[in-house]
PDB file with one MODEL, atoms N, CA, C and O in Angstrom:
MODEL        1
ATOM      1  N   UNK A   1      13.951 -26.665  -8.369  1.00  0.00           N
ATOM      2  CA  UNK A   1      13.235 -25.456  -8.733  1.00  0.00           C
ATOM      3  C   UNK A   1      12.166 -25.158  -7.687  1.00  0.00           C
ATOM      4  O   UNK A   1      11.289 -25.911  -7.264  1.00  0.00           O
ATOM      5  N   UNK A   2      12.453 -23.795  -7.338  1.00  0.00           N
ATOM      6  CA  UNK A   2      11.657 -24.012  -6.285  1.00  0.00           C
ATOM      7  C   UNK A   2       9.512 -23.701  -6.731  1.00  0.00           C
ATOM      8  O   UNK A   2       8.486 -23.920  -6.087  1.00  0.00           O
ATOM      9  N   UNK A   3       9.813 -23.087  -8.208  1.00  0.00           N
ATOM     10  CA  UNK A   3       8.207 -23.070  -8.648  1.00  0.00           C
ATOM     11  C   UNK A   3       7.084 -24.187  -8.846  1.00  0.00           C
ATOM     12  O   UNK A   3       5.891 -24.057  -9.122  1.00  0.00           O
ATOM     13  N   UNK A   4       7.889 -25.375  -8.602  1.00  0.00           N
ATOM     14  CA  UNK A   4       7.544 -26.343  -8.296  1.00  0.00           C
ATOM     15  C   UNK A   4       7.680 -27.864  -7.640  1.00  0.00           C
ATOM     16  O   UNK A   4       7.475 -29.005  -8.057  1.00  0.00           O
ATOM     17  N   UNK A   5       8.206 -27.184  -6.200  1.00  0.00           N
ATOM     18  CA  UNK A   5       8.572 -27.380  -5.088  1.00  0.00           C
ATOM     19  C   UNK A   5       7.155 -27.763  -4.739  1.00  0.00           C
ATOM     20  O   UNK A   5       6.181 -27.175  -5.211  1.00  0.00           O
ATOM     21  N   UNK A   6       7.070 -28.885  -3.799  1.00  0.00           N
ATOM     22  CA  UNK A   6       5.905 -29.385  -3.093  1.00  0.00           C
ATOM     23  C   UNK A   6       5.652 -28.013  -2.183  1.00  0.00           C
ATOM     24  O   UNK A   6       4.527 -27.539  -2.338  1.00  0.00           O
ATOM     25  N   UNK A   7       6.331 -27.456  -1.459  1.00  0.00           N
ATOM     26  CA  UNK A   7       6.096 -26.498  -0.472  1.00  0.00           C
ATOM     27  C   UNK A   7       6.346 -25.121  -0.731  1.00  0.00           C
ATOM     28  O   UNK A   7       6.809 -24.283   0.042  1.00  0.00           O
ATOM     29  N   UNK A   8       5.945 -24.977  -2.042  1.00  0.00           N
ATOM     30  CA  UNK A   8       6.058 -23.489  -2.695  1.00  0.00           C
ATOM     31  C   UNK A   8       5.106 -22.247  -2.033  1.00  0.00           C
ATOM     32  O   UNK A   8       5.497 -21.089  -1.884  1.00  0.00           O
ATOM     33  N   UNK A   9       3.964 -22.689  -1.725  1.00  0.00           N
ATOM     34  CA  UNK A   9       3.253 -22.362  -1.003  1.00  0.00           C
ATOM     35  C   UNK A   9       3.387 -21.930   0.291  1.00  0.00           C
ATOM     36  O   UNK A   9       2.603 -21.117   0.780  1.00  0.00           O
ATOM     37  N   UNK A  10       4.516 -22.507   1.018  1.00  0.00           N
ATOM     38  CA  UNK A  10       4.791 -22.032   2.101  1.00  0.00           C
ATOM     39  C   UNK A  10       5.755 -21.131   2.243  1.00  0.00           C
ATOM     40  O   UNK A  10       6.057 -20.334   3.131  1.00  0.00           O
ATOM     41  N   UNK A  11       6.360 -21.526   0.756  1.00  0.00           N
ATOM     42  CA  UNK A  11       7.856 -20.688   0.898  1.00  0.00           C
ATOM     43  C   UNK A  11       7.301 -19.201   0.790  1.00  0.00           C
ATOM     44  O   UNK A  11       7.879 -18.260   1.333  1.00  0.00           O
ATOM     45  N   UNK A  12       6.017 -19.047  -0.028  1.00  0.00           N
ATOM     46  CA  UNK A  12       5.701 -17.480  -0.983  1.00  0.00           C
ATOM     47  C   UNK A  12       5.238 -16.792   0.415  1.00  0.00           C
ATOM     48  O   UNK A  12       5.536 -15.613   0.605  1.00  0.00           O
ATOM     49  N   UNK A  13       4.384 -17.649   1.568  1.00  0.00           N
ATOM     50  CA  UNK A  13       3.715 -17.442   2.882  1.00  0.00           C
ATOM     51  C   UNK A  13       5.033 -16.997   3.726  1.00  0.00           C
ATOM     52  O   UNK A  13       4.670 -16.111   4.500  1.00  0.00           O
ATOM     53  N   UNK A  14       5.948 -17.174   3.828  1.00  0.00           N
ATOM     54  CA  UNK A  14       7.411 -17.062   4.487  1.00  0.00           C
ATOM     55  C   UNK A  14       7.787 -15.554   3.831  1.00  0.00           C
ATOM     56  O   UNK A  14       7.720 -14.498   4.460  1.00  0.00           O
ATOM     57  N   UNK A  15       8.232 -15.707   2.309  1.00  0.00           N
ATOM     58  CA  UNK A  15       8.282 -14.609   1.989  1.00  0.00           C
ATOM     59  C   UNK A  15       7.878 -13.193   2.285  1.00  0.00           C
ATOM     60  O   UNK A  15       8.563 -12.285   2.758  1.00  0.00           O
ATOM     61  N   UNK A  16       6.127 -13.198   1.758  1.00  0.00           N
ATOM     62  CA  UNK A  16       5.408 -12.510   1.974  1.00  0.00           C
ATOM     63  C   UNK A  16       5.325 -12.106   3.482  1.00  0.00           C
ATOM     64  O   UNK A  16       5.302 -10.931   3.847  1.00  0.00           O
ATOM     65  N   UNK A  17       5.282 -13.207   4.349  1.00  0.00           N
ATOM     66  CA  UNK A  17       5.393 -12.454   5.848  1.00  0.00           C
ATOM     67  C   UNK A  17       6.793 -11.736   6.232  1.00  0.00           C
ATOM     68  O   UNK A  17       6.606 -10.794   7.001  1.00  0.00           O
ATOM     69  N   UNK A  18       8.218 -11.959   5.868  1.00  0.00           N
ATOM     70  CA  UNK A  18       9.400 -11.655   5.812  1.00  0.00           C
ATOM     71  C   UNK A  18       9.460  -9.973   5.075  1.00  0.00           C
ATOM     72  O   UNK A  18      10.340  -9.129   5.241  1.00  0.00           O
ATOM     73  N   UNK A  19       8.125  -9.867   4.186  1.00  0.00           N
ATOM     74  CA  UNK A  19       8.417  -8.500   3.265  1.00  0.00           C
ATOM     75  C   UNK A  19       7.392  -7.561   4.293  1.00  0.00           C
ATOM     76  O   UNK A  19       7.736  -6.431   4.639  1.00  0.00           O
ATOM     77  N   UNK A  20       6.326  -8.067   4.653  1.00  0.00           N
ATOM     78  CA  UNK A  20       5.656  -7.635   5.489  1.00  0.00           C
ATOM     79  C   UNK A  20       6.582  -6.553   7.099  1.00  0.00           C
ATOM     80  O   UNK A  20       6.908  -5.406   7.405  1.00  0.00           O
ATOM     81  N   UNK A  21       6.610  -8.311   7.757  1.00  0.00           N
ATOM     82  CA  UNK A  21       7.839  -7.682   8.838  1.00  0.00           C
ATOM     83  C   UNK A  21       8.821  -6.627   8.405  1.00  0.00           C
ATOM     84  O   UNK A  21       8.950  -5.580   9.040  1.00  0.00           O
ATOM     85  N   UNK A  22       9.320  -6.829   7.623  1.00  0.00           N
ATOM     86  CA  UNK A  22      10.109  -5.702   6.990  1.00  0.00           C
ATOM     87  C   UNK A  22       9.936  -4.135   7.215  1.00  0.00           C
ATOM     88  O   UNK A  22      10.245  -3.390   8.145  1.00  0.00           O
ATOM     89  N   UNK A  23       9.265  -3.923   5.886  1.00  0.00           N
ATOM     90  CA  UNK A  23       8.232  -2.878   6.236  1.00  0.00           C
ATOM     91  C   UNK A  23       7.359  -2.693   6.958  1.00  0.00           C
ATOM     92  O   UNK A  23       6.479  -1.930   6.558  1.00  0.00           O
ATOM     93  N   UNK A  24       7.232  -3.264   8.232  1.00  0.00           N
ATOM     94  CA  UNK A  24       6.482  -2.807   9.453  1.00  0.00           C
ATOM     95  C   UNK A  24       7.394  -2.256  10.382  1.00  0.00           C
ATOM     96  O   UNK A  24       7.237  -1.248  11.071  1.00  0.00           O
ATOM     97  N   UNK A  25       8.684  -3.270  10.312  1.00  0.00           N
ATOM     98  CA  UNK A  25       9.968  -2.858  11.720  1.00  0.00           C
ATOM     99  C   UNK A  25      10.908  -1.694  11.070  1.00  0.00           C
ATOM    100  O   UNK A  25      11.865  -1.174  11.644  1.00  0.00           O
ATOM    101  N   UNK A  26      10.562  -1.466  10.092  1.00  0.00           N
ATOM    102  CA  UNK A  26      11.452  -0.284   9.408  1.00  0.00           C
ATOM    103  C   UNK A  26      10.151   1.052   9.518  1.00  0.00           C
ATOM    104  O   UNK A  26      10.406   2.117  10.080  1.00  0.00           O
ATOM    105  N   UNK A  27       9.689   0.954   9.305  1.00  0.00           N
ATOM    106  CA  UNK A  27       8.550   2.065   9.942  1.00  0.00           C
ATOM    107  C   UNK A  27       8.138   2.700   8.730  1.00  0.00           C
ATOM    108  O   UNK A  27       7.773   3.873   8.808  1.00  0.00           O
ATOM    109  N   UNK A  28       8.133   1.817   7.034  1.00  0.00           N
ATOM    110  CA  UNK A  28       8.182   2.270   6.368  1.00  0.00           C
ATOM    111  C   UNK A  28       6.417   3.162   6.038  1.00  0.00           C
ATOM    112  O   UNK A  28       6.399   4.175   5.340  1.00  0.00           O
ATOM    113  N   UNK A  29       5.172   2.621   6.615  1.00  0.00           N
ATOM    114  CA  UNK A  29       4.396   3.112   6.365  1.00  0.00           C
ATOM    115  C   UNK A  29       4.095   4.823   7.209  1.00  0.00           C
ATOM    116  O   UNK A  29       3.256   5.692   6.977  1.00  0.00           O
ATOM    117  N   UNK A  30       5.052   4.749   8.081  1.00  0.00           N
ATOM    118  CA  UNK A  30       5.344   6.102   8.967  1.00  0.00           C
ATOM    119  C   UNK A  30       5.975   6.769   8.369  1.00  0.00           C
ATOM    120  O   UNK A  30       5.613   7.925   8.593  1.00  0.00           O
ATOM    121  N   UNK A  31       7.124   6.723   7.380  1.00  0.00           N
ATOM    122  CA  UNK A  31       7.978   7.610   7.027  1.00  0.00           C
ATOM    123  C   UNK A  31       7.049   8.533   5.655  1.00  0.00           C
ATOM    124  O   UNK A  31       6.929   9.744   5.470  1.00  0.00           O
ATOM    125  N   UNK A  32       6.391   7.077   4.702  1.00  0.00           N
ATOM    126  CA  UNK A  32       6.019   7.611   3.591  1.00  0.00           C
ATOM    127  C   UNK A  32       4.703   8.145   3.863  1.00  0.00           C
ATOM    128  O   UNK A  32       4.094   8.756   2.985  1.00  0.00           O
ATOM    129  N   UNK A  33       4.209   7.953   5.048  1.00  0.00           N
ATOM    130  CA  UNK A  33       2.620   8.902   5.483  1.00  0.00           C
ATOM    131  C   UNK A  33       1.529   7.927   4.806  1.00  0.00           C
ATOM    132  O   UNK A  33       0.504   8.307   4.241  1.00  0.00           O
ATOM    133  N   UNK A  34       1.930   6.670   4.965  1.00  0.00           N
ATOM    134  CA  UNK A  34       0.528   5.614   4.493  1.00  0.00           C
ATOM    135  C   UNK A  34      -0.344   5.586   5.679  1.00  0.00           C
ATOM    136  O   UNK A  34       0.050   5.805   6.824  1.00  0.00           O
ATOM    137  N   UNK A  35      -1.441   5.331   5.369  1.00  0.00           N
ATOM    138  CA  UNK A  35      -1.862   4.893   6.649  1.00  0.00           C
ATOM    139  C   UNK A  35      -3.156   3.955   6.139  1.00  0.00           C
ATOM    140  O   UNK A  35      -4.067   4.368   5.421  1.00  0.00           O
ATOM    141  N   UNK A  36      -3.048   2.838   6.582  1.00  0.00           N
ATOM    142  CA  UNK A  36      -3.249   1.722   6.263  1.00  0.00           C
ATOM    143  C   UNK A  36      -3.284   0.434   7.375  1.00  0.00           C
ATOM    144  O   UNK A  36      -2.263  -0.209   7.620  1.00  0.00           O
ATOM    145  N   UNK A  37      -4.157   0.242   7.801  1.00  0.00           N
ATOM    146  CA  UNK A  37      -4.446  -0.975   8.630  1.00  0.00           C
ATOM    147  C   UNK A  37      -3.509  -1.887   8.422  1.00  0.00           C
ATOM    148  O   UNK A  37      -3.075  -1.905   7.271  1.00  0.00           O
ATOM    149  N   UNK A  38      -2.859  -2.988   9.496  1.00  0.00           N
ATOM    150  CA  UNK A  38      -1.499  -3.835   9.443  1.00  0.00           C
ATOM    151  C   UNK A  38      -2.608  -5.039   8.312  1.00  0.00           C
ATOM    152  O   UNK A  38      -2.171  -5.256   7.182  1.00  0.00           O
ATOM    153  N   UNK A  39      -3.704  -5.589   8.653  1.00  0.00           N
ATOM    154  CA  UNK A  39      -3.961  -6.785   7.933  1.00  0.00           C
ATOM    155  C   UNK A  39      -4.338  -6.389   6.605  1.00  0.00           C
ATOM    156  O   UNK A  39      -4.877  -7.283   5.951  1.00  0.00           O
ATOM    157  N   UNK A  40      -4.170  -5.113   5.954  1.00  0.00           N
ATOM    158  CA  UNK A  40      -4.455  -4.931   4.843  1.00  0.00           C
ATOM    159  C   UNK A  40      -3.063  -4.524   4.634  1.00  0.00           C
ATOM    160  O   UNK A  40      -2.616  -5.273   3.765  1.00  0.00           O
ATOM    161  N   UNK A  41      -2.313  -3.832   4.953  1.00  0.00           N
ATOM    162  CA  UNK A  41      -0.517  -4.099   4.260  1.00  0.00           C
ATOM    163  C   UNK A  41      -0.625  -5.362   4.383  1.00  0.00           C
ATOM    164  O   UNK A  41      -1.253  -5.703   3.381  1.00  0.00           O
ATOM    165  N   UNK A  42      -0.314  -6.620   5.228  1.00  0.00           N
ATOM    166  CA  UNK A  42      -0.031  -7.747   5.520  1.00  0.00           C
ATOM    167  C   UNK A  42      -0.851  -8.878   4.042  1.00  0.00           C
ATOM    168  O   UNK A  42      -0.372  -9.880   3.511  1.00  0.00           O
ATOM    169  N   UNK A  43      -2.652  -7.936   3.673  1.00  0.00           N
ATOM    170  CA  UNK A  43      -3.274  -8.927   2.756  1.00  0.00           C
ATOM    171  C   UNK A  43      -2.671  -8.111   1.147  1.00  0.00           C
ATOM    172  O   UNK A  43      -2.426  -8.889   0.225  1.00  0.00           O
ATOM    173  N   UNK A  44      -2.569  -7.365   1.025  1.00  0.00           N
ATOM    174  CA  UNK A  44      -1.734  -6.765  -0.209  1.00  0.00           C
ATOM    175  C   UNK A  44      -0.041  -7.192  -0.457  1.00  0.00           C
ATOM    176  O   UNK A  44       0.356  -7.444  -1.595  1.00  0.00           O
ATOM    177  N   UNK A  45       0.903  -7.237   0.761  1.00  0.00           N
ATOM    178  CA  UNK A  45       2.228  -7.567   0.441  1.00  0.00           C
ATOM    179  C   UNK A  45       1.767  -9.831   0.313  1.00  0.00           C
ATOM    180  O   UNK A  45       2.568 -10.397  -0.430  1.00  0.00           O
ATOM    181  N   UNK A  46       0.966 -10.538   0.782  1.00  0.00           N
ATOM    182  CA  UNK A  46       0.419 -11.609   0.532  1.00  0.00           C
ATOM    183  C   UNK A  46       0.199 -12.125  -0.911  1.00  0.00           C
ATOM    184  O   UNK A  46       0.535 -13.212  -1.380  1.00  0.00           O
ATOM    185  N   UNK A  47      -0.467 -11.055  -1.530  1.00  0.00           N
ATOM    186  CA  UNK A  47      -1.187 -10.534  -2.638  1.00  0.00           C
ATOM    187  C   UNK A  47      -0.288 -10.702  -3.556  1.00  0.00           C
ATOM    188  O   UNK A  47      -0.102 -11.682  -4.277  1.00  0.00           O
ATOM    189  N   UNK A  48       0.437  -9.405  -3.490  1.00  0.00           N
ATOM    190  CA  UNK A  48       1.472  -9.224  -5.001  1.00  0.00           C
ATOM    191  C   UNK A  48       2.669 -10.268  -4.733  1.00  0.00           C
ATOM    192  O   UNK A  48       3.426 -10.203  -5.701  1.00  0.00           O
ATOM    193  N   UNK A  49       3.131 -11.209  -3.788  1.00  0.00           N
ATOM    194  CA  UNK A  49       4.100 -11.789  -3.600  1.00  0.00           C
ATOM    195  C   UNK A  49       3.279 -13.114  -4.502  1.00  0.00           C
ATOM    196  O   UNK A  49       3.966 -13.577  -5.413  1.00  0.00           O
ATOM    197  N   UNK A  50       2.186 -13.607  -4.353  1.00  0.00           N
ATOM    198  CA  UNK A  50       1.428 -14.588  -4.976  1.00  0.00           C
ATOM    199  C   UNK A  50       1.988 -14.561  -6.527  1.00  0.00           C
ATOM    200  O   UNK A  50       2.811 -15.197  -7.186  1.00  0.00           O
ATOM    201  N   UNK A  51       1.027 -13.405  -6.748  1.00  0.00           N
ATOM    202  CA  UNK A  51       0.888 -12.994  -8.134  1.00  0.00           C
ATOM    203  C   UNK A  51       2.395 -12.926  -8.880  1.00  0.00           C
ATOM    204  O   UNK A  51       2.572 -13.375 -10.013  1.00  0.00           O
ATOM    205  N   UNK A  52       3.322 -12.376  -8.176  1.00  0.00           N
ATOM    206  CA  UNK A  52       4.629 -12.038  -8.834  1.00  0.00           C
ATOM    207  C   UNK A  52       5.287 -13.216  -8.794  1.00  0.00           C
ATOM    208  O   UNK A  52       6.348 -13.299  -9.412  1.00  0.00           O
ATOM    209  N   UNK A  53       4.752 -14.420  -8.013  1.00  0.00           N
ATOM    210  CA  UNK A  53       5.622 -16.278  -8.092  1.00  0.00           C
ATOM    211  C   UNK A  53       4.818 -16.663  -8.933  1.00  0.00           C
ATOM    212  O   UNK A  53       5.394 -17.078  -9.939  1.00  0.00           O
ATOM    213  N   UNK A  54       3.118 -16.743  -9.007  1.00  0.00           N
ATOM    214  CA  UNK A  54       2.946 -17.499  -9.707  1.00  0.00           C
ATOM    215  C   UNK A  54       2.667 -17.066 -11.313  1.00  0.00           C
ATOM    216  O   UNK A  54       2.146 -17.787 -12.164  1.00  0.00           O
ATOM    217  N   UNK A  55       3.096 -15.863 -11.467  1.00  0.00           N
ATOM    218  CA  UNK A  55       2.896 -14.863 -12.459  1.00  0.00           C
ATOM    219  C   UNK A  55       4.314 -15.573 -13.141  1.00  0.00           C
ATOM    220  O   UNK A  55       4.322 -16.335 -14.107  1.00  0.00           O
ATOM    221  N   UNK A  56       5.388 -15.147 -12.432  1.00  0.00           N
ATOM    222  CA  UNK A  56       6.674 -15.847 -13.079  1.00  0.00           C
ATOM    223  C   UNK A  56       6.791 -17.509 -13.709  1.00  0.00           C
ATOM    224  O   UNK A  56       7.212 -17.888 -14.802  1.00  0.00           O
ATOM    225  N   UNK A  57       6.286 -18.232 -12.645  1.00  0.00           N
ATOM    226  CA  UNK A  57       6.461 -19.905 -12.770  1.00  0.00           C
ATOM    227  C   UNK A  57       5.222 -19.741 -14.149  1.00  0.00           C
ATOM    228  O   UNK A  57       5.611 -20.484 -15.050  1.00  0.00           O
ATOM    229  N   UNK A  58       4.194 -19.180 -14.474  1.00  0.00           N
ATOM    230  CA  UNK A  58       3.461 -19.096 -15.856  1.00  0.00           C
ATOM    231  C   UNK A  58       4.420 -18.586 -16.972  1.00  0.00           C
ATOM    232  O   UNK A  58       4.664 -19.181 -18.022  1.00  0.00           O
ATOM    233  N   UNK A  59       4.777 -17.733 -16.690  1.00  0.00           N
ATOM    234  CA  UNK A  59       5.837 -16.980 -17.652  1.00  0.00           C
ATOM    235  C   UNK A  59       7.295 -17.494 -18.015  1.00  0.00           C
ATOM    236  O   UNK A  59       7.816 -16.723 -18.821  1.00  0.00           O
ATOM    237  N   UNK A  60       8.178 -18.646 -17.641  1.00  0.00           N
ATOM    238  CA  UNK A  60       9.112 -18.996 -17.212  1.00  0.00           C
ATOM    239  C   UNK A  60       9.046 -20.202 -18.992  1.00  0.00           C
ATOM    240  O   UNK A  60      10.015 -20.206 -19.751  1.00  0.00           O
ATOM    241  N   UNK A  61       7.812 -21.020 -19.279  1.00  0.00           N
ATOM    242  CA  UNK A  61       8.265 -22.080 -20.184  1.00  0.00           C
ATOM    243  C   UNK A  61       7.697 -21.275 -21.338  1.00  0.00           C
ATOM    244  O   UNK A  61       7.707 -21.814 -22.445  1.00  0.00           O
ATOM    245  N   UNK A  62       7.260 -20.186 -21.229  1.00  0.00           N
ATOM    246  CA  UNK A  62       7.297 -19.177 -23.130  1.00  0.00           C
ATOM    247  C   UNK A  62       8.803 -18.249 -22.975  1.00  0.00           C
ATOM    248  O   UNK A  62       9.456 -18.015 -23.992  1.00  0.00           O
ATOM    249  N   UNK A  63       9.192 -17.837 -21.839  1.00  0.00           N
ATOM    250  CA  UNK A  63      10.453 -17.423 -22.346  1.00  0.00           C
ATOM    251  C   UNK A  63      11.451 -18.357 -22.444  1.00  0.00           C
ATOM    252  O   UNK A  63      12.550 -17.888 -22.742  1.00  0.00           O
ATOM    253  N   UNK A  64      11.392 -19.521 -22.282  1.00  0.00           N
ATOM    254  CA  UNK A  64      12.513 -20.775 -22.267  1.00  0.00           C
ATOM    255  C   UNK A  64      11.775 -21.300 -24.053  1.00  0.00           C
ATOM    256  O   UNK A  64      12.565 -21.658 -24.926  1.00  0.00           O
ATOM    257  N   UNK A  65      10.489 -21.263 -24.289  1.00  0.00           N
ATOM    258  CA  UNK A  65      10.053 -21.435 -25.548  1.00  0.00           C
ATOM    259  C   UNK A  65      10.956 -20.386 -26.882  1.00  0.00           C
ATOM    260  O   UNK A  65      11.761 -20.807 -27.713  1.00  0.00           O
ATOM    261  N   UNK A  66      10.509 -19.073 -26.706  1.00  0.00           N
ATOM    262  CA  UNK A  66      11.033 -18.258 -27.053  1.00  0.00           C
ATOM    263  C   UNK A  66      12.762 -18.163 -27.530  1.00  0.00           C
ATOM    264  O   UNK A  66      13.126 -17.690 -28.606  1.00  0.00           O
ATOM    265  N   UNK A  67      13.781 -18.775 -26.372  1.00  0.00           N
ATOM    266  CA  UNK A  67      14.784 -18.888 -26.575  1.00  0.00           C
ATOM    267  C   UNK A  67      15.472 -20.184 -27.456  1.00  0.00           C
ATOM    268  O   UNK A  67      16.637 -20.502 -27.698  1.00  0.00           O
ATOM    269  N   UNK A  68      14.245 -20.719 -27.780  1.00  0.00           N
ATOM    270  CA  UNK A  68      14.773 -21.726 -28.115  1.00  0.00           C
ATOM    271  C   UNK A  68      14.895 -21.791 -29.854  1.00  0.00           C
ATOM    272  O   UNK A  68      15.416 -22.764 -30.400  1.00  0.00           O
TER     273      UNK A  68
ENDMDL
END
């Protein structure tokens, strides 16, 4: 499992830079007219990638509760 993987932390840091790159080499903040400094896309896509792993790995043993 990787939510509690010794190196989860690096994996979400991988991620998050992978979603980043993404939407930087796709030109997505050009197309939709953001305009927004790279280390603040870069500290927000950081951000919600956190929140949405460790938001899940919290949420993961009440819906396994739940089903049971």
């Amino acid at each position: 499992m990787l939510f509690h993987h010794r190196y989860r932390y690096l994996f979400m840091l991988l991620l998050a830079l992978y979603a980043f790159l993404n939407t930087a080499l796709c030109n997505v903040y050009y197309y939709f007219k953001i305009e927004v400094a790279w280390y603040h896309a870069l500290l927000t896509v950081v951000l919600v990638t956190f929140l949405t792993w460790e938001g899940n790995r919290l949420i993961k043993p009440l819906m396994k509760k739940k089903d049971s």
